[in-house]
C-alpha positions as CSV (number, residue, x, y, z in Angstrom):
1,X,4.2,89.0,-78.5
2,X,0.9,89.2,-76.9
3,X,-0.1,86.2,-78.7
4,X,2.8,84.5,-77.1
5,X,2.3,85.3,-73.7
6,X,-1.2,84.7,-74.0
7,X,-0.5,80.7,-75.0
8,X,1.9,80.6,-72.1
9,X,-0.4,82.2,-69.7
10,X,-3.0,79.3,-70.7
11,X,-0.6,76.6,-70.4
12,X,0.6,77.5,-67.0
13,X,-2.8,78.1,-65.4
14,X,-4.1,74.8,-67.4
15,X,-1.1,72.8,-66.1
16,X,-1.9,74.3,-62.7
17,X,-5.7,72.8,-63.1
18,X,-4.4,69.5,-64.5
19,X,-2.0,68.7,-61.4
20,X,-4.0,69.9,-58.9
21,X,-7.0,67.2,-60.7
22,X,-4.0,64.4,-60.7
23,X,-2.9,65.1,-57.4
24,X,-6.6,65.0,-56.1
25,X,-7.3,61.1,-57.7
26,X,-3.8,60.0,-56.4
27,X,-5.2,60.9,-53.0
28,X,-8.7,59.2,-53.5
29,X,-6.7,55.9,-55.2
30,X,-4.3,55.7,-51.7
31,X,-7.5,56.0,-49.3
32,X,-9.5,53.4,-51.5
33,X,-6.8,51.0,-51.8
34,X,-6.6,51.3,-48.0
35,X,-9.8,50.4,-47.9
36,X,-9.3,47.7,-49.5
37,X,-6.3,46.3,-48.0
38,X,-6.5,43.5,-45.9
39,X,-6.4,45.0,-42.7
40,X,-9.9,47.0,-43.9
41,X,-11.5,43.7,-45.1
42,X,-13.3,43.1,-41.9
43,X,-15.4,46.2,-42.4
44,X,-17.6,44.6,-45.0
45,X,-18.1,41.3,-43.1
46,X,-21.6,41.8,-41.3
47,X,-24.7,40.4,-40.6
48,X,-26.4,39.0,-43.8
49,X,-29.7,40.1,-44.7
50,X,-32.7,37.5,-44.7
51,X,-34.2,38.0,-47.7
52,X,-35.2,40.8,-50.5
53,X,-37.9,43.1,-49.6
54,X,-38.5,44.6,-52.9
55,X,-37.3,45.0,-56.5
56,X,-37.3,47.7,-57.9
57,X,-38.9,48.2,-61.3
58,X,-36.1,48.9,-64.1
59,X,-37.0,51.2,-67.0
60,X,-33.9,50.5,-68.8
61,X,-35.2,48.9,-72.2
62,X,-34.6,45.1,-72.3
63,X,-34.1,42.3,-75.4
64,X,-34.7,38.5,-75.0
65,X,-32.8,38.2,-77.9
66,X,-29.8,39.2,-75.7
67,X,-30.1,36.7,-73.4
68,X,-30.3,33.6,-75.7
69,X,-26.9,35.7,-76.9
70,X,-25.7,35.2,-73.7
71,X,-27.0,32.1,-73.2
72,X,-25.0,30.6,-76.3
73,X,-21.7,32.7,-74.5
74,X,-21.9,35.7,-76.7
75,X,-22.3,38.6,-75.0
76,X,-22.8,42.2,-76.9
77,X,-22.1,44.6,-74.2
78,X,-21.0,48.6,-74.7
79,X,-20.9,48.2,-78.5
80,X,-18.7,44.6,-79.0
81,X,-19.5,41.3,-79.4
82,X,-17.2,39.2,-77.1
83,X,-17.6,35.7,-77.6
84,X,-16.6,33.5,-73.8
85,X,-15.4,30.1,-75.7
86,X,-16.7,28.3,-73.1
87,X,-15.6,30.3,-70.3
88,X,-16.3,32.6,-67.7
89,X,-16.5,36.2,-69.5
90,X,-15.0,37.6,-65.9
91,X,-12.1,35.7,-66.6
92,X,-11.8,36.8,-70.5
93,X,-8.8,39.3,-71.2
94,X,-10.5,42.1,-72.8
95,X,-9.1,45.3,-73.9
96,X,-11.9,47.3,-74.1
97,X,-12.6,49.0,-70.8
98,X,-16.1,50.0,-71.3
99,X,-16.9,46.0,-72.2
100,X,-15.5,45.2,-68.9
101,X,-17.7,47.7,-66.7
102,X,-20.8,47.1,-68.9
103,X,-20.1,43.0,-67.7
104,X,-19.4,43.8,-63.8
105,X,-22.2,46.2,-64.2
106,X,-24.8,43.2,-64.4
107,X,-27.4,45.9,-66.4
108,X,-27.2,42.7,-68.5
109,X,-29.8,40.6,-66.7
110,X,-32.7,43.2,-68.1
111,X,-32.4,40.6,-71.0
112,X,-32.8,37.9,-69.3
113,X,-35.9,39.3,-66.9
114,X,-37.4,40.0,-70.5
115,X,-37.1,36.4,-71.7
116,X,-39.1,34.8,-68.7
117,X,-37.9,31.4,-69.0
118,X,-36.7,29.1,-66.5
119,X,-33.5,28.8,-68.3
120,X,-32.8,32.4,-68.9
121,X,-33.3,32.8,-65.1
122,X,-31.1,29.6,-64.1
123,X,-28.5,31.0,-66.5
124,X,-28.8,34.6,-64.7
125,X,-28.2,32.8,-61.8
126,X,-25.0,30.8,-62.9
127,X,-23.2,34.1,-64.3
128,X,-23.9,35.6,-60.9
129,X,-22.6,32.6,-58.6
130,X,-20.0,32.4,-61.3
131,X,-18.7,36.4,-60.3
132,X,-19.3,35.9,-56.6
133,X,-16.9,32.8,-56.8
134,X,-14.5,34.8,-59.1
135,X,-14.6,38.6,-58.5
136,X,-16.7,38.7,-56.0
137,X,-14.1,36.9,-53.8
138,X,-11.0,39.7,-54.2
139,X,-12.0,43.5,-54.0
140,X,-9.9,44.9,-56.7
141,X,-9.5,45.6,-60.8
142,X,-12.5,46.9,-63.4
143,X,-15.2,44.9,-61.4
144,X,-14.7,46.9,-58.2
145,X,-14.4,50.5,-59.2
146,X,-17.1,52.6,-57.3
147,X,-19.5,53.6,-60.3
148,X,-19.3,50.0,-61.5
149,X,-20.4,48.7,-57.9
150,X,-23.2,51.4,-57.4
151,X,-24.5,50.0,-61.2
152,X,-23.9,46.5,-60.0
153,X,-25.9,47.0,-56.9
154,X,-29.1,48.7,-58.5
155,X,-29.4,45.6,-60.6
156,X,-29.0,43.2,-58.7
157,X,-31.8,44.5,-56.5
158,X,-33.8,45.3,-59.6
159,X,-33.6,41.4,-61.2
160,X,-33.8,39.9,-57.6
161,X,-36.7,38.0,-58.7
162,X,-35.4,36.4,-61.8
163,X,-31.6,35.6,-60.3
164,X,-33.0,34.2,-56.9
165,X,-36.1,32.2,-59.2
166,X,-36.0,28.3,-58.2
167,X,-32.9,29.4,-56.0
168,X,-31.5,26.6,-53.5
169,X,-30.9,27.9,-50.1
170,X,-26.8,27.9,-50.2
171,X,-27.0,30.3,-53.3
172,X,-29.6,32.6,-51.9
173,X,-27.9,32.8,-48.8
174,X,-24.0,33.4,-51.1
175,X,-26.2,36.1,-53.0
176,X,-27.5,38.2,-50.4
177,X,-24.5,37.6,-48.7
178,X,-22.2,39.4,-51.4
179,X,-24.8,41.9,-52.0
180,X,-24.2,43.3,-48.5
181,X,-20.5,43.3,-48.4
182,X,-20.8,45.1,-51.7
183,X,-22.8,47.7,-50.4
184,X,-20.8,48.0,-47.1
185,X,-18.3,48.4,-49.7
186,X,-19.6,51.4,-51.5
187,X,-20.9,53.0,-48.3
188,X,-17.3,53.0,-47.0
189,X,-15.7,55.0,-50.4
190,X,-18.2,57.0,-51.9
191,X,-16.8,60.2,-50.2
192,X,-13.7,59.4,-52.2
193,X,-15.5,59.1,-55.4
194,X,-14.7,61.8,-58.0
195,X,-17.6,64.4,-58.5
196,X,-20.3,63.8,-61.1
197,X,-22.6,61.4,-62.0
198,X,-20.9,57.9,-61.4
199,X,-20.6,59.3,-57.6
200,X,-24.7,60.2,-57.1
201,X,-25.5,56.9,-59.0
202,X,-23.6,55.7,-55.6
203,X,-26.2,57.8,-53.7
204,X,-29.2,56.2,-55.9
205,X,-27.9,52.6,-54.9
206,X,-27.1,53.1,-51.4
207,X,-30.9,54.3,-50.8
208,X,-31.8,51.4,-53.2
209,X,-30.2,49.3,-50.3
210,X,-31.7,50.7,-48.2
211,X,-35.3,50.4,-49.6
212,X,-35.0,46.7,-50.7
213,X,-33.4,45.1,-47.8
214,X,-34.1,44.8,-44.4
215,X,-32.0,47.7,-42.6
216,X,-32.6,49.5,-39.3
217,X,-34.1,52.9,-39.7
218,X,-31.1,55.2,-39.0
219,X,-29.7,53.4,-42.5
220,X,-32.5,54.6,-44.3
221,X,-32.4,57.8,-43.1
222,X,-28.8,58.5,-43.7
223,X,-29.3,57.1,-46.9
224,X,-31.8,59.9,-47.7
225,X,-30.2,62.5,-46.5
226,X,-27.2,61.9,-48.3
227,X,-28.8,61.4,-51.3
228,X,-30.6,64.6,-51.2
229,X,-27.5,66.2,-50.5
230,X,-25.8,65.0,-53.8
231,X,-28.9,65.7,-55.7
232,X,-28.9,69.6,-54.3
233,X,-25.2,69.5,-56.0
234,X,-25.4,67.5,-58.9
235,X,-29.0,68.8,-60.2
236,X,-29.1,72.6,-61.4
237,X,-32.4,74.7,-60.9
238,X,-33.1,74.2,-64.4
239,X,-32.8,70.6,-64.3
240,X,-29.7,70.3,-66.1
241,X,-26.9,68.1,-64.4
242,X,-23.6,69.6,-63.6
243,X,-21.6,68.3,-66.1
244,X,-24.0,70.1,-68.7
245,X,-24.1,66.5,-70.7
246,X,-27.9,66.1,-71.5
247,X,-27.1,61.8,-71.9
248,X,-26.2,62.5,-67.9
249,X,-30.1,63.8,-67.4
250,X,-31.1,60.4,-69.7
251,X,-29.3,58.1,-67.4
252,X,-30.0,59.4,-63.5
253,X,-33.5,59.7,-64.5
254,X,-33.8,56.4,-65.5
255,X,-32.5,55.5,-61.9
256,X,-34.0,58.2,-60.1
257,X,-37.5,57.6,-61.3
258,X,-37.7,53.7,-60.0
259,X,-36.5,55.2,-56.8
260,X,-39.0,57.3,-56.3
261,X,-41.7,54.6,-57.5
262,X,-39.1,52.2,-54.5
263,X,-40.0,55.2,-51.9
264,X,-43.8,54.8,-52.4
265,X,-44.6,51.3,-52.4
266,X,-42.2,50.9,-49.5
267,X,-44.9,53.3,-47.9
268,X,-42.1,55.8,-47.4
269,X,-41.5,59.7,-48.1
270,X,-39.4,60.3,-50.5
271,X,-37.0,63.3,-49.8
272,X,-38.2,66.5,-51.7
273,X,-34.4,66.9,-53.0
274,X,-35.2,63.4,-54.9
275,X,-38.9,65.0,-55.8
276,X,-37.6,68.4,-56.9
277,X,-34.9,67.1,-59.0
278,X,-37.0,64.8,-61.3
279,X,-39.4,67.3,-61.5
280,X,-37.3,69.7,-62.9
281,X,-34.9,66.8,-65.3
282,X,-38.2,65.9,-66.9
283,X,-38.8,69.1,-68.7
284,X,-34.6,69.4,-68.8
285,X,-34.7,66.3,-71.0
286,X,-37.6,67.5,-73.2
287,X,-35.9,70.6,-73.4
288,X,-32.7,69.0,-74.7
289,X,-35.0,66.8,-77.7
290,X,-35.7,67.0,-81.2
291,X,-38.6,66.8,-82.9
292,X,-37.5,63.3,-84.4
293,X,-37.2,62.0,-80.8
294,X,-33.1,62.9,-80.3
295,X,-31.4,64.5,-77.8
296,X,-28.9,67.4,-78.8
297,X,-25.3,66.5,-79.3
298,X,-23.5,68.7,-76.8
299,X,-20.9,67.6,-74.3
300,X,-20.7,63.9,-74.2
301,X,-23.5,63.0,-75.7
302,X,-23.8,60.3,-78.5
303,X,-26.5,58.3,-79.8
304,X,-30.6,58.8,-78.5
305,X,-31.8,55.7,-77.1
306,X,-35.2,56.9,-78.4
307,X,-37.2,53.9,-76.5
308,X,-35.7,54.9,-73.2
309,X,-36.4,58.7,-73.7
310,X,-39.9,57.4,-74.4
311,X,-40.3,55.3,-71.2
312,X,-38.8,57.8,-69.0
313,X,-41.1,60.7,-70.7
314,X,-44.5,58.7,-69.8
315,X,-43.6,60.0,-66.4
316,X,-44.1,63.7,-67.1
317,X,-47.0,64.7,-65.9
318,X,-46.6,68.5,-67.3
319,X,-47.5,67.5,-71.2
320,X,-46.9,71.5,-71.8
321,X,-44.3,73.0,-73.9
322,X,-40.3,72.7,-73.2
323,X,-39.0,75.1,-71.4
324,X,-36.8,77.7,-73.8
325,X,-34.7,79.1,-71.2
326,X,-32.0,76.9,-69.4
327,X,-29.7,79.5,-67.7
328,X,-27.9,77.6,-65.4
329,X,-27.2,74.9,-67.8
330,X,-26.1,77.3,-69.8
331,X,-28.5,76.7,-73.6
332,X,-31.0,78.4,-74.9
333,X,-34.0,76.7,-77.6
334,X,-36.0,78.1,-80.5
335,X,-38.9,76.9,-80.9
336,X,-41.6,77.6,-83.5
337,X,-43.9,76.3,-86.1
338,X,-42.2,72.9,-86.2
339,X,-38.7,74.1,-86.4
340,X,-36.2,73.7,-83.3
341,X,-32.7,75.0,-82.1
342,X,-30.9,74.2,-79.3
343,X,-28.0,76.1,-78.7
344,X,-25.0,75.9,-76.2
345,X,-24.8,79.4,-75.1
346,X,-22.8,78.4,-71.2
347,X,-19.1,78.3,-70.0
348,X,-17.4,75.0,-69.1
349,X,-17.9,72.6,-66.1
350,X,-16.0,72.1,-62.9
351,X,-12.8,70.4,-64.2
352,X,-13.5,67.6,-62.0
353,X,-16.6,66.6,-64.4
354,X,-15.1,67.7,-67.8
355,X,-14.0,64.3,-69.0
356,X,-16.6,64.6,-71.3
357,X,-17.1,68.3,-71.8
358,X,-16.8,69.7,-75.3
359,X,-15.1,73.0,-77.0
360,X,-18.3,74.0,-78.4
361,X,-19.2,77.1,-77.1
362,X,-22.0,78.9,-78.8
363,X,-22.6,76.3,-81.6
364,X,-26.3,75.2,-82.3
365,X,-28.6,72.5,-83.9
366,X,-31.5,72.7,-86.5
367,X,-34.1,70.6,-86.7
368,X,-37.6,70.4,-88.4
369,X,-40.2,68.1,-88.4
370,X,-39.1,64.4,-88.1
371,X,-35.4,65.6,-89.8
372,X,-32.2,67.3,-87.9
373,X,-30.5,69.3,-90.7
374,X,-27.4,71.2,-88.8
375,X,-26.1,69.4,-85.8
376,X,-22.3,68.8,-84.1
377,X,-20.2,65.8,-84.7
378,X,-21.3,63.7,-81.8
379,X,-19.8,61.3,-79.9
380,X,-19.4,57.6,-80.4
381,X,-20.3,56.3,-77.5
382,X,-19.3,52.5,-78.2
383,X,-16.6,53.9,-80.7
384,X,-12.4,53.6,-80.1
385,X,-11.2,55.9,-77.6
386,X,-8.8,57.9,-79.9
387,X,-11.8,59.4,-82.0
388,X,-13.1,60.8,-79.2
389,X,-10.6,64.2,-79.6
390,X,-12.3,65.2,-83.1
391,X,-15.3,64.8,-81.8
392,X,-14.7,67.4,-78.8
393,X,-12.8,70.1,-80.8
394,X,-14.8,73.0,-81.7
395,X,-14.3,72.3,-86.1
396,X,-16.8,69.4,-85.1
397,X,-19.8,72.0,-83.9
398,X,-21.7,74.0,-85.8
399,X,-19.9,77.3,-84.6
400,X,-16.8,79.4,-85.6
401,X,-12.9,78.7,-85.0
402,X,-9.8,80.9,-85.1
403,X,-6.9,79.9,-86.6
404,X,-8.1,76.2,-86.5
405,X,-7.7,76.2,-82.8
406,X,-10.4,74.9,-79.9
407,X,-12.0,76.9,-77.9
408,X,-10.9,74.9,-75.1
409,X,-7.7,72.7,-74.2
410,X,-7.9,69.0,-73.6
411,X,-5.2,66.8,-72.2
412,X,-4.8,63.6,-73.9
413,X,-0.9,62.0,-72.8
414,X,-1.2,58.7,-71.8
415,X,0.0,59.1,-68.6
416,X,-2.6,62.0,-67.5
417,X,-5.6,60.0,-69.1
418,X,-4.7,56.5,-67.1
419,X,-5.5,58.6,-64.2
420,X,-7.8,61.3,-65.1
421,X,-9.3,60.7,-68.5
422,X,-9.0,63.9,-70.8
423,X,-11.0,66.5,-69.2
424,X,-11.5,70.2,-70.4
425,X,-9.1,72.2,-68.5
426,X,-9.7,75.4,-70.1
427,X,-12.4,77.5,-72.0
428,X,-13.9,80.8,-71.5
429,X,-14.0,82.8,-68.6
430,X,-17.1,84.4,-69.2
431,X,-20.1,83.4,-71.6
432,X,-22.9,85.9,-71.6
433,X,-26.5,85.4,-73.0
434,X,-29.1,87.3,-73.2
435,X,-33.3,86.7,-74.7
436,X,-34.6,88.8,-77.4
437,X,-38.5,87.7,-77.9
438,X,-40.2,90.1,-79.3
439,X,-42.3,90.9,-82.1
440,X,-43.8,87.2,-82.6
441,X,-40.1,85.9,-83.0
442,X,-37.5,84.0,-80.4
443,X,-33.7,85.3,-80.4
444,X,-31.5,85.4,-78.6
445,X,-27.4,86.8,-78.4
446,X,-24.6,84.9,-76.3
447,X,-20.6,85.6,-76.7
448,X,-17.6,84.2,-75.2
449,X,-14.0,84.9,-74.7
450,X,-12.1,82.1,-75.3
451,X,-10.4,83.4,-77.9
452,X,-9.9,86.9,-76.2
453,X,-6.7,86.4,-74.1
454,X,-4.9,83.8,-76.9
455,X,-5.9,85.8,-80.2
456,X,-7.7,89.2,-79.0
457,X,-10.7,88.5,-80.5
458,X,-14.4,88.2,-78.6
459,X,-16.9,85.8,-80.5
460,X,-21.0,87.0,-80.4
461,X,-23.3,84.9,-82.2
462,X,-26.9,86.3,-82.4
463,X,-29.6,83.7,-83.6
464,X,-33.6,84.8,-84.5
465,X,-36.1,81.8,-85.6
466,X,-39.2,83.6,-87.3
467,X,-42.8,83.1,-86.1
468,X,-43.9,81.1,-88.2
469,X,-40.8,78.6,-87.7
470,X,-39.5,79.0,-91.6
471,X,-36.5,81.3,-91.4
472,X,-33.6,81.2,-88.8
473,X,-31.2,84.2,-89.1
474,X,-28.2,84.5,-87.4
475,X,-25.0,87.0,-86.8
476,X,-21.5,85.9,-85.9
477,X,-19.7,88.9,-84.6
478,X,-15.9,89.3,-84.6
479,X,-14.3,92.0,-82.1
480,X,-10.6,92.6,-82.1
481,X,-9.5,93.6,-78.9
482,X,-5.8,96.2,-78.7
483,X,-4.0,92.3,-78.3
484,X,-5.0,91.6,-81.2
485,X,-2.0,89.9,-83.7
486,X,-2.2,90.6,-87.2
487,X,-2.0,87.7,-89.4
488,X,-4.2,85.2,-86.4
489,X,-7.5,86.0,-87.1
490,X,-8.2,83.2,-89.8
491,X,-11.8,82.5,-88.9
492,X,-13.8,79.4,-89.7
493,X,-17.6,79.3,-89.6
494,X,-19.1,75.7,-89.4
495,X,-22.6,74.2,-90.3
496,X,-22.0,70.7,-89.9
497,X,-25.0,68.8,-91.9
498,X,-26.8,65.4,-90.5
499,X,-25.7,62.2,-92.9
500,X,-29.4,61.8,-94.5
501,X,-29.7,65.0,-95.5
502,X,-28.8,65.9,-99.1
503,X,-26.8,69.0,-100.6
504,X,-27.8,70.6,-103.7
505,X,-27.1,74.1,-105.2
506,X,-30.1,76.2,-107.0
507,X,-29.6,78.6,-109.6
508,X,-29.5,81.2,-107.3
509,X,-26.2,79.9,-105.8
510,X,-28.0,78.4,-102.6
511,X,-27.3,75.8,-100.9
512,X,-30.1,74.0,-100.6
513,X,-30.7,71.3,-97.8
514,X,-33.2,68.0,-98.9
515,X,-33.5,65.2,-96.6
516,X,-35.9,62.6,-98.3
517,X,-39.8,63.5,-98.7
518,X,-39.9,66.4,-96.5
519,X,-39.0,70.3,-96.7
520,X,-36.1,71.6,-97.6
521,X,-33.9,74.3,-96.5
522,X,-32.1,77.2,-98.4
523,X,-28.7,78.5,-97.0
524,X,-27.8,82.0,-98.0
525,X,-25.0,84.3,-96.8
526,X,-23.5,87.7,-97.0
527,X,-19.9,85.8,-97.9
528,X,-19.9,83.1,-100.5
529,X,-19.9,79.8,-98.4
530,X,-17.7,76.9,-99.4
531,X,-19.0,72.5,-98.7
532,X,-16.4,70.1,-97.0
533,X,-16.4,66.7,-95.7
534,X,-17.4,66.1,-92.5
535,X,-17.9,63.3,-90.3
536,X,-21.0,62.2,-87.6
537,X,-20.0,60.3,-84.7
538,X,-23.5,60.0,-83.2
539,X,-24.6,57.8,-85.9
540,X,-26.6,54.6,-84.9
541,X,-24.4,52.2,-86.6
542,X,-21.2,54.1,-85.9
543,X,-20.0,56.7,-87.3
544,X,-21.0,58.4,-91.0
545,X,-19.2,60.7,-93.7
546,X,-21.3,63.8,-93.9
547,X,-20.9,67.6,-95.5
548,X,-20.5,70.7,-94.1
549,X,-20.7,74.3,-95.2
550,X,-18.2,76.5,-94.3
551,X,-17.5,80.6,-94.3
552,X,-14.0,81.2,-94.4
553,X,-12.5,85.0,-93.8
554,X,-10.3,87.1,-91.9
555,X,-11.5,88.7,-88.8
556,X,-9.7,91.9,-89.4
557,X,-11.5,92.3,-93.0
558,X,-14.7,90.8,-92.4
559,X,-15.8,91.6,-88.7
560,X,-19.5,90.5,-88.9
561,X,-21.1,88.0,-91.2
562,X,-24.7,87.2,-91.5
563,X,-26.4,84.0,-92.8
564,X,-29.7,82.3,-92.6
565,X,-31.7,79.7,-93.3
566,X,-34.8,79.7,-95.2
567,X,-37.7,76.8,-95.0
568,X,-39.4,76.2,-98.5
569,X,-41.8,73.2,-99.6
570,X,-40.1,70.7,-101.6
571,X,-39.3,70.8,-105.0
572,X,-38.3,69.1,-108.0
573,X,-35.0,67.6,-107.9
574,X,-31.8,70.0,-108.3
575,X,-28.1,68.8,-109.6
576,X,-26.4,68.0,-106.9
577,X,-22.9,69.6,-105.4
């Protein structure tokens, strides 16, 4: 009965969350196509600018092999390889949505900058006069969405040089031309853009704008100031964004650090929001990577673009340890002797954000050395859009389910996600944590209650990493609360193992962990553990079948369990599970 009335409580205040996120994007679609109408057209007609001031530098890693791809009308945006046939690729029917916005985004002419040939540059500059005669003409569909202009914008300014290269006068003059209406554009709906990150990428472009053309000084400074305003919003003390996605940290600094680079040689201050918040995202985004160079699967993110964590890093003047601590991003890391954990130990994000938000409360990654052994599913960032539910649900973390249920509630109808996407609309209320260093070691002990008001029971995970890096303990703690139903406490502890890392079994009944050439690790329990398939998302080349050990119980029998794993130098080969 409690049980019951708990589900239904959840649905109706979920429900309530979901409608009131529908009925908020219904109201920002009506104002934007306002906007867009064309009564509103005028407002982007204006005085063209005369020429480019600067472009910006673009840290963004770029191929020349791309753009003799594009050259020959293949063009391998977001993950697919579209082929034009001859034709304009912004007049090509394609499906995927992410292939469209990754083609109006123009991020694309990085390639062809790279090459530095006269005909990668006259091509850059056919594709461009080929969208300003096309898309560029009617404000509406995939290539006019907000977060795709602001991206549009910031490279255009950033590849000036190459697209305006050997330009005749007509085309420079239709380029800056359309550049201004686009930003006139974005200036007029950014305050209707959802929250997040697509909406201070806006910001970033509009002070781009502002930087790069000629503008009077009132734009600049509105520019500014608005920027830093979204930046005191968006960027938590701990240099965390808001929508606790560490790819989200990735991507803004690799537009927020040109910026400030823009702010100097344009001889002007940057604001100290813009200051403050890459000085604090810099050690964010070292706190969020691995040994080998990756950054931590937790909410949304998918596959480390290790060259652009390296490009963006050079810029981090600290060069001391990662920070261990992020409290208002809501993780915690271990760090010692080689060995790291990074573990999600905070509540949800603003439903607004959660599109990308995952049900992994309290669930954690191992790494040593140049290997990850334990790590979550992942997301495929390139992949189809329906395997993007497994990899959100909690079984796809390395953290314990009850009765095979999320910690969290998604929303995946078709007719909610054409408007919304499939945010996380409900999790716990509360998720504590508290630090335990002491004696030479790093702990510490988080719990949350998601499953408190569906199933009665609290979840408290405590985790310990040695001194000397070779033994990580942990705790999973099971309280049943007087709601409690007998019979739904089925609980489901999950280690999910990285693809290259091998499973053996010693003759001690281990499980013993053995990536290639390196150390191994030795999983031990106080409840015989049990090895399933599992599946990694975040693989490079899509994703990969994988194992994972699992401790399977009943709450009501079994109220604590205690496991750890234990570092050991390789040796000789063992029969395999």
């Amino acid at each position: 009965m409690a049980d019951s009335q708990g589900e239904q409580f959840l649905a109706a205040a979920s429900s309530r969350r979901l409608w009131t996120l529908v009925a908020r994007e219904y109201w920002r679609r009506a104002r934007r196509r306002l906007r867009t109408g064309p009564l509103y057209r005028w407002r982007y007609s204006g005085r063209t600018p005369e020429r480019v001031l600067i472009a910006p530098p673009d840290l963004r890693l770029a191929d020349p092999q791309v753009a003799v791809e594009i050259y020959h009308g293949r063009f391998p945006l977001s993950g697919h390889m579209v082929e034009a046939g001859g034709r304009s690729p912004f007049l090509l029917d394609v499906a995927d949505h992410g292939w469209q916005k990754s083609l109006h985004g123009f991020r694309w002419l990085r390639h062809m900058r790279a090459a530095g040939t006269d005909l990668a540059a006259a091509n850059a500059r056919a594709l461009v006069a080929d969208w300003i005669a096309g898309a560029g003409v009617r404000i509406a569909g995939p290539a006019w969405e907000p977060a795709t202009t602001a991206k549009r914008i910031i490279a255009w300014l950033q590849h000036s040089s190459v697209v305006l290269q050997g330009a005749e006068f007509g085309f420079y003059r239709s380029f800056l031309r359309s550049l201004a209406m686009q930003i006139r554009y974005l200036r007029s709906v950014v305050r209707e853009m959802p929250e997040g990150e697509g909406k201070l990428r806006a910001r970033i472009a509009l002070a781009y704008a502002a930087l790069s053309l000629p503008a009077p000084p009132s734009a600049l400074r509105n520019a500014t100031r608005n920027l830093a305003d979204e930046l005191d919003r968006q960027i938590l003390a701990d240099g965390g964004h808001v929508s606790r996605n560490p790819m989200a940290v990735l991507e803004l600094l690799a537009d927020l650090l040109p910026l400030r680079q823009t702010y100097a040689n344009q001889a002007e201050t940057p604001p100290a929001a813009l200051i403050g918040a890459v000085e604090r995202m810099l050690p964010a985004l070292r706190f969020f990577r691995h040994a080998d160079g990756s950054l931590a699967h937790f909410n949304g993110m998918g596959v480390t673009i290790h060259e652009r964590v390296a490009a963006i890093l050079r810029h981090d003047d600290t060069a001391g340890a990662p920070l261990l601590h992020a409290p208002h991003s809501g993780y915690e890391r271990l760090a010692m002797g080689g060995t790291v954990v990074i573990a999600d130990t905070g509540g949800p994000p603003p439903v607004e954000i959660a599109e990308a938000a995952h049900a992994g409360f309290l669930a954690f990654e191992l790494s040593s050395g140049r290997h990850q052994f334990v790590v979550n599913a992942g997301v495929d960032t390139y992949g189809a859009e329906e395997f993007r539910p497994l990899g959100r649900a909690t079984a796809a973390h390395s953290t314990a389910s009850i009765n095979d249920t999320s910690s969290a509630r998604f929303h995946h109808s078709e007719r909610v996600s054409n408007i919304v996407g499939a945010p996380l609309v409900d999790g716990p209320d509360e998720v504590r944590c508290d630090r335990l260093d002491g004696d030479g070691n790093q702990a510490f002990i988080a719990g949350h209650d998601a499953y408190v008001r569906r199933f009665g029971i609290y979840h408290e995970r405590r985790l310990t990493l040695a001194a000397d890096g070779d033994m990580l303990s942990g705790m999973d703690r099971f309280t049943l609360s007087h709601n409690a139903v007998a019979g739904r406490d089925a609980v489901s502890v999950r280690f999910h193992l990285h693809p290259d890392v091998e499973l053996f079994r010693d003759s001690q009944g281990r499980l013993v962990l053995a990536p290639p050439f390196a150390d191994r690790w030795f999983f031990s329990s106080s409840m015989q553990p049990h090895v399933e398939e599992s599946i990694f998302f975040a693989a490079l080349g899509g994703p990969r079948r994988s194992r994972q050990i699992v401790l399977s119980f009943q709450a009501s029998d079994v109220p604590e369990v205690q496991w750890q794993f234990e570092r050991k130098r390789r040796e000789a080969s063992m029969p395999q599970v």
